[in-house]
C-alpha positions as CSV (number, residue, x, y, z in Angstrom):
1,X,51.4,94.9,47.7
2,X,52.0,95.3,51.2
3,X,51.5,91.8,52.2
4,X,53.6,90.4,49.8
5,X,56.6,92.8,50.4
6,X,56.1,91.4,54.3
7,X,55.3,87.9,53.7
8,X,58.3,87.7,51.1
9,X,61.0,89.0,53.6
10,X,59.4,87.1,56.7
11,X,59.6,84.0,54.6
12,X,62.8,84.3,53.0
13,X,64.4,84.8,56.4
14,X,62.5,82.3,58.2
15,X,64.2,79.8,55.8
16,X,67.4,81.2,56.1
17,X,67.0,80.3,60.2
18,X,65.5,77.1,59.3
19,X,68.1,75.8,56.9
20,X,71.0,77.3,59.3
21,X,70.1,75.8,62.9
22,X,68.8,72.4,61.1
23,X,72.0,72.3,59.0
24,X,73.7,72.8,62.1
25,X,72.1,70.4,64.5
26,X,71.8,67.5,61.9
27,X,76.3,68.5,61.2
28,X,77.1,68.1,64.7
29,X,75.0,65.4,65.2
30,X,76.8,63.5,62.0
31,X,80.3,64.1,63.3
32,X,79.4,62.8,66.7
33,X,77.8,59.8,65.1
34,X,78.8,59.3,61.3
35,X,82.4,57.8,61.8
36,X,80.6,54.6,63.3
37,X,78.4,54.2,60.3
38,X,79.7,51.6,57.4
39,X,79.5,53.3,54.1
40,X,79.1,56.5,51.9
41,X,75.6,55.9,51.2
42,X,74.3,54.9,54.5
43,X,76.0,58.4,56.0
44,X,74.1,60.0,53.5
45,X,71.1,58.4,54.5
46,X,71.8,59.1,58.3
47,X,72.4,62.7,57.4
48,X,69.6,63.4,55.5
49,X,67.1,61.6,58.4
50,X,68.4,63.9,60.7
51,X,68.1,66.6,58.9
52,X,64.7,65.7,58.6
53,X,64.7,65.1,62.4
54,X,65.8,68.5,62.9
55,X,63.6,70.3,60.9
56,X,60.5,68.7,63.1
57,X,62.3,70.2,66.0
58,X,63.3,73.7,65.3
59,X,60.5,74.6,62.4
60,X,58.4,76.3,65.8
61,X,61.9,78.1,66.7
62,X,62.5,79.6,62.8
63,X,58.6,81.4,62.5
64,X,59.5,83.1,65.9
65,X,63.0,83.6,65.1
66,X,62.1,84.4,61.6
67,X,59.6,87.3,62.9
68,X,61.3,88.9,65.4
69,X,64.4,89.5,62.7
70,X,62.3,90.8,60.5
71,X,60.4,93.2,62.9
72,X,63.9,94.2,64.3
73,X,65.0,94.8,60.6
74,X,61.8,96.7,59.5
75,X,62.1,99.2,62.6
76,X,66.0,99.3,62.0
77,X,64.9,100.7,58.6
78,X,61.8,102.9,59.6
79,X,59.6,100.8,57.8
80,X,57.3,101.0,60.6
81,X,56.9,104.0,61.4
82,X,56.3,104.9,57.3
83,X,53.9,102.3,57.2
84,X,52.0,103.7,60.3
85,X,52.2,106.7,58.8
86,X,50.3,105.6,55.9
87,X,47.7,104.2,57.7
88,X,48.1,100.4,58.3
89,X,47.3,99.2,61.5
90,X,49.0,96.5,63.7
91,X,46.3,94.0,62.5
92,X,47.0,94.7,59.0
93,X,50.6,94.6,59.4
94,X,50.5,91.2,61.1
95,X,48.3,89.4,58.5
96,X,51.0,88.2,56.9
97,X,52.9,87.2,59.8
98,X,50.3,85.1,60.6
99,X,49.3,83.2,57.0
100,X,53.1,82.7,56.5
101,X,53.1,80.9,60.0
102,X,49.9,79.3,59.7
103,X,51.1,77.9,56.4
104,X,54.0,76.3,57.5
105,X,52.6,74.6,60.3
106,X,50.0,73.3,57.9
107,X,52.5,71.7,55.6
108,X,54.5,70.4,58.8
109,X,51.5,68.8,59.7
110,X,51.2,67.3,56.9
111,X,54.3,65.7,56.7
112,X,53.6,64.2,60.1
113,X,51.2,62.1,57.9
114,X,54.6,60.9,55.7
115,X,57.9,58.8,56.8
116,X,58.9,62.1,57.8
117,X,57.1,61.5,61.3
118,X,59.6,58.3,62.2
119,X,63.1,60.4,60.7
120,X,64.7,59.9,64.1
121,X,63.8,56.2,63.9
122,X,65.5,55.6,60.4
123,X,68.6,57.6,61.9
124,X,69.1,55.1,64.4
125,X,68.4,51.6,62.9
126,X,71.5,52.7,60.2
127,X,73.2,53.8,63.7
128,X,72.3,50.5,64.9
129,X,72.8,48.6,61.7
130,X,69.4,47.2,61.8
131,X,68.4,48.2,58.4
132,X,67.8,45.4,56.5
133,X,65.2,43.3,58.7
134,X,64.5,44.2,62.5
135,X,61.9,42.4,64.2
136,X,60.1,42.5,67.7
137,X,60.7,39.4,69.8
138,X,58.1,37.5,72.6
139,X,55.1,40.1,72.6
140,X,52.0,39.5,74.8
141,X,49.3,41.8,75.2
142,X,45.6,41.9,75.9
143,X,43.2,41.8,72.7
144,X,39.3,41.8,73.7
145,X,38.9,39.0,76.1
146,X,42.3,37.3,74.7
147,X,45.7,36.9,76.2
148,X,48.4,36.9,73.1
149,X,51.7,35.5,72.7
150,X,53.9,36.1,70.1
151,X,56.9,34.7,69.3
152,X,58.7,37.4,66.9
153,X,57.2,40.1,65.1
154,X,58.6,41.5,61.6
155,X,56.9,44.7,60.6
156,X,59.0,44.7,56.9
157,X,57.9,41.8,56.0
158,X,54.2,41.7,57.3
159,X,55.1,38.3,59.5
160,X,54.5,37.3,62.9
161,X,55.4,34.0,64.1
162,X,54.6,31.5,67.0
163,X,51.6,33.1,67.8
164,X,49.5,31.8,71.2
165,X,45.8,32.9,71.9
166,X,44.2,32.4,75.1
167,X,40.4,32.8,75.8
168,X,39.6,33.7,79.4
169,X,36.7,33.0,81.3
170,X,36.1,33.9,85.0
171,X,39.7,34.5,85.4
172,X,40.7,30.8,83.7
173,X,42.1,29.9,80.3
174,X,39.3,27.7,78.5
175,X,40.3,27.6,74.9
176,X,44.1,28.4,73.2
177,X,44.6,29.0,69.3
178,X,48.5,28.6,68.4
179,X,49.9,28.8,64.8
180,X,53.9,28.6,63.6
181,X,53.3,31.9,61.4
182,X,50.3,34.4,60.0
183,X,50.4,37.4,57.9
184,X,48.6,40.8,58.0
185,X,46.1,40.7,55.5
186,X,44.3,44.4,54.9
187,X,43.5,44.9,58.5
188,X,43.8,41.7,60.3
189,X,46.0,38.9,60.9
190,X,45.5,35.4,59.3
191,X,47.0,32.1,60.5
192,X,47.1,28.6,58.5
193,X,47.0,25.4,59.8
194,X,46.3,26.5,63.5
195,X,46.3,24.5,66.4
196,X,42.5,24.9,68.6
197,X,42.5,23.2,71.8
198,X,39.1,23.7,74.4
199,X,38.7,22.0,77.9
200,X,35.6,20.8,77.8
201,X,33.4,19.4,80.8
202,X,31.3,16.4,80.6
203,X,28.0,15.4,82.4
204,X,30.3,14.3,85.3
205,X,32.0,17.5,85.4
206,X,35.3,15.8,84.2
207,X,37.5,18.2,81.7
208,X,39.0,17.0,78.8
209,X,41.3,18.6,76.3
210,X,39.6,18.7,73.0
211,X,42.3,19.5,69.6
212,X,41.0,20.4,66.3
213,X,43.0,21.8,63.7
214,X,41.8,25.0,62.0
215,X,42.4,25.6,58.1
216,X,42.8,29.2,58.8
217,X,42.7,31.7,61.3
218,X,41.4,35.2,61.4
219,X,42.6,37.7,64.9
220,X,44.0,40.9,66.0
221,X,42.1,43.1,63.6
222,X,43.1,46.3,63.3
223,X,46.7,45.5,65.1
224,X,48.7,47.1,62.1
225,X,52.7,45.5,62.2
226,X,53.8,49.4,62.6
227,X,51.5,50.0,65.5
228,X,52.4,46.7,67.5
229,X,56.1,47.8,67.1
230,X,55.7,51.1,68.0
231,X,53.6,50.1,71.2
232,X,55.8,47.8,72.7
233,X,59.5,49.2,71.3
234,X,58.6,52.9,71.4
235,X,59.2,53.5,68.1
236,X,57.1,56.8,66.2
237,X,54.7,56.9,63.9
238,X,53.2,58.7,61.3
239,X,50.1,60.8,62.6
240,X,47.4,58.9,60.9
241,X,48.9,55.6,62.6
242,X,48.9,57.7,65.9
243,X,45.3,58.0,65.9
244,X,44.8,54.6,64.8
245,X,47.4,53.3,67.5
246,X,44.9,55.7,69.8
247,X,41.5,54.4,68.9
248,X,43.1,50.7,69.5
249,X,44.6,51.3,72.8
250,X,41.3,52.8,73.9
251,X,39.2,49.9,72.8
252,X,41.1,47.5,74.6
253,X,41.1,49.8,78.1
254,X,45.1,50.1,77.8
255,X,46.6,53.3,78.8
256,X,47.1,55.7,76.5
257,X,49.4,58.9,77.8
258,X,51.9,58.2,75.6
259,X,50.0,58.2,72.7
260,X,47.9,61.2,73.1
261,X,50.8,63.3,74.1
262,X,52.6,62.2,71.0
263,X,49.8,63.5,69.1
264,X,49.6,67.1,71.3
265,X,53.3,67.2,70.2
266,X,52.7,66.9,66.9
267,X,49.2,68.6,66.2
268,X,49.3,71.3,69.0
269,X,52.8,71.9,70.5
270,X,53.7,73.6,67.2
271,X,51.1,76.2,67.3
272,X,53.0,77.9,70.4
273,X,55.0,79.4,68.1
274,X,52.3,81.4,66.2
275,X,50.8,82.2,70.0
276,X,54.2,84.1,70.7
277,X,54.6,85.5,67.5
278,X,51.4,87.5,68.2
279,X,52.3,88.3,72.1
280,X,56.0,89.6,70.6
281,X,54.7,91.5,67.5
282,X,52.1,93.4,68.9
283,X,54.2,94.5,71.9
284,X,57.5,94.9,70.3
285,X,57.5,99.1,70.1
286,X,57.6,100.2,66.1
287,X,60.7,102.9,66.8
288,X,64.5,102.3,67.3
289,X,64.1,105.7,69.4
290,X,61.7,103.8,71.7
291,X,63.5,100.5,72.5
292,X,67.2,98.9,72.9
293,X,67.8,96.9,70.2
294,X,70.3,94.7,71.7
295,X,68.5,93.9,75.4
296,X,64.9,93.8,73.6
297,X,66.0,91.4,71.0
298,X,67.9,89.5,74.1
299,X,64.7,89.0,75.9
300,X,63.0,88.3,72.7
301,X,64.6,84.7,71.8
302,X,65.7,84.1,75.7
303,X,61.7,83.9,76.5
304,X,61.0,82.1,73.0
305,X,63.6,79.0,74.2
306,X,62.7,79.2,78.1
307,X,59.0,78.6,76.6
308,X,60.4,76.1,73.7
309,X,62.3,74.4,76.6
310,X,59.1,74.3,79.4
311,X,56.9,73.2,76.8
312,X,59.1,69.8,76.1
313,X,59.7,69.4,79.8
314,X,55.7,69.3,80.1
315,X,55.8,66.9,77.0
316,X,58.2,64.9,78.7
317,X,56.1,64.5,82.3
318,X,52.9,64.1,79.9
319,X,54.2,61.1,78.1
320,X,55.0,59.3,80.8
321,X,51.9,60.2,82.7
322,X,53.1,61.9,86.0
323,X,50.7,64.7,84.5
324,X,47.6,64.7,82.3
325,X,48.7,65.4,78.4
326,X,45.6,67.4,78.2
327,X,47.1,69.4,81.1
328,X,50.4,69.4,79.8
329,X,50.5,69.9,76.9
330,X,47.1,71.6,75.6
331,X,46.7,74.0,78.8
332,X,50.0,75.6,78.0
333,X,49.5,76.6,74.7
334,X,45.5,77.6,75.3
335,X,47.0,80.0,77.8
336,X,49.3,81.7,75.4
337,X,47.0,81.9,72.2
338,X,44.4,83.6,75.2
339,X,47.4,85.6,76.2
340,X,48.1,86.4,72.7
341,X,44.1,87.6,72.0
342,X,45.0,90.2,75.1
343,X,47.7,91.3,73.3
344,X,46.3,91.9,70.7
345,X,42.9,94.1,71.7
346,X,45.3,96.1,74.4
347,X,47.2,96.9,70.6
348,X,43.9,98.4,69.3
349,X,44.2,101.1,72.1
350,X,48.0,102.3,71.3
351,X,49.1,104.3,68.7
């Protein structure tokens, strides 16, 4: 009974701050940006990705907000100190705190797996009006012991064209594969009609250029059209394609900061906000008599954005790799959920 009557109002007021500050950031956003955009429907659109955008953001924000209005309301009321009085503890009372927060992040998370991750993305090709067909022009990239060319690159429609291979050995090109076109095909790219041409060496050490033409071509595997836009345009991805995008970069020896931190931001960044909840629940006092309302409340969201704030700075200088993402980002937030384990066992020992 108890944890319903909590969860219930921590919930309901969590959504109020959730639909509010979204609602808000997505509005100003559309009056900044929606008188440059051609018709009703694509406004629409625009609005509703950046209102998806914006609950990404700020979901973290609403579970702290969310708790520490509902703490503040509790104590306003005495509910509190009555349920003290009746014998439930701090660890109790938090429980549902905790699966409400716990909860949400999950289903975040899961949307992260869902066009919801590349919202910001969608926003800004109808910005751009680049919404019918965008493509990726003169790519070229390391693959195995390959150098590769291509010409253009059309995620929408599964389509690269004027492709270029180039086999290496001992630092020289010994054999090129070209092609006018191929097409992703499950999880690799297929070519007809290519173009094979080998330098070959005879008995007298002469080289000659040998060309055969090849009925099809099979290359790139596991290159997804997504994940060679997002690499070389910056674009997001969903969180599966993340850690596909990841396991690719890191077959091939590229660099992968920006990668990994888009990940952390995704999979760990979030869970700061359950972190703080804890360190601000169990040391919030459970009597108006015993605080100032106004100044503790105050100090309450002021630390929740100036760690909101840090935390995206560290994302920022992990992305581009001035700093370890492991370090920037993980550290952090391993260092508040220890902080908030203090918290709570120095909780057992109060009244």
């Amino acid at each position: 009974m108890l944890f319903n009557y909590v969860a219930f109002h921590y919930l309901k007021k969590i959504l109020i701050i959730l639909m509010g500050l979204s609602g808000l950031f997505a509005g100003l956003d559309f009056l900044m940006n929606g008188s440059s955009l051609p018709s009703f429907n694509i406004k629409v659109l625009y609005a509703f990705f950046e209102w998806q955008e914006a609950l990404s953001l700020l979901f973290p924000l609403a579970i702290v907000f969310g708790a520490i209005w509902t703490k503040i309301a509790f104590i306003k009321q005495n509910s509190i100190a009555a349920m003290y009085s009746l014998g439930v503890t701090r660890k109790v009372l938090f429980k549902p705190f905790f699966v409400v927060s716990i909860l949400i992040y999950l289903i975040f998370l899961l949307l992260n797996f869902t066009s919801f991750a590349t919202a910001r993305d969608s926003a800004l090709s109808l910005l751009d009006n680049a919404y019918e067909v965008s493509e990726t022009k003169d790519l070229f990239f390391k693959y195995d012991d390959n150098f590769v060319y291509i010409g253009a690159l059309i995620p929408q429609k599964y389509k690269m064209e004027n492709i270029t291979l180039f086999k290496l050995k001992n630092g020289e090109v010994i054999e090129t594969f070209s092609a006018s076109e191929a097409w992703y095909n499950i999880d690799e790219w297929v070519a007809t009609n290519a173009l094979k041409k080998t330098i070959e060496v005879d008995e007298f050490g002469h080289q000659h250029l040998k060309t055969e033409s090849l009925k099809i071509l099979k290359t790139l595997k596991g290159y997804q059209p997504q994940i060679l836009k997002s690499i070389y345009d910056g674009k997001a991805l969903t969180l599966d394609r993340n850690i596909k995008a990841l396991k690719l970069l890191q077959n091939q020896s590229l660099e992968t900061y920006a990668i990994r931190a888009e990940i952390y931001k995704k999979v760990v960044m979030p869970l700061f906000s359950i972190a703080l909840l804890m360190i601000l629940l169990f040391n919030f006092p459970f009597h108006a008599r015993y605080m100032n309302m106004a100044v503790t409340t105050t100090k309450a969201i002021g630390g929740t954005l100036f760690v909101w704030g840090i935390l995206f700075a560290l994302l920022g200088i992990g992305k581009n790799g001035s700093l370890n993402p492991e370090g920037a980002i993980i550290l952090p937030v391993l260092l508040l959920w220890i902080y908030a384990f203090y918290s709570l066992i120095k909780s057992q020992k109060r009244i």
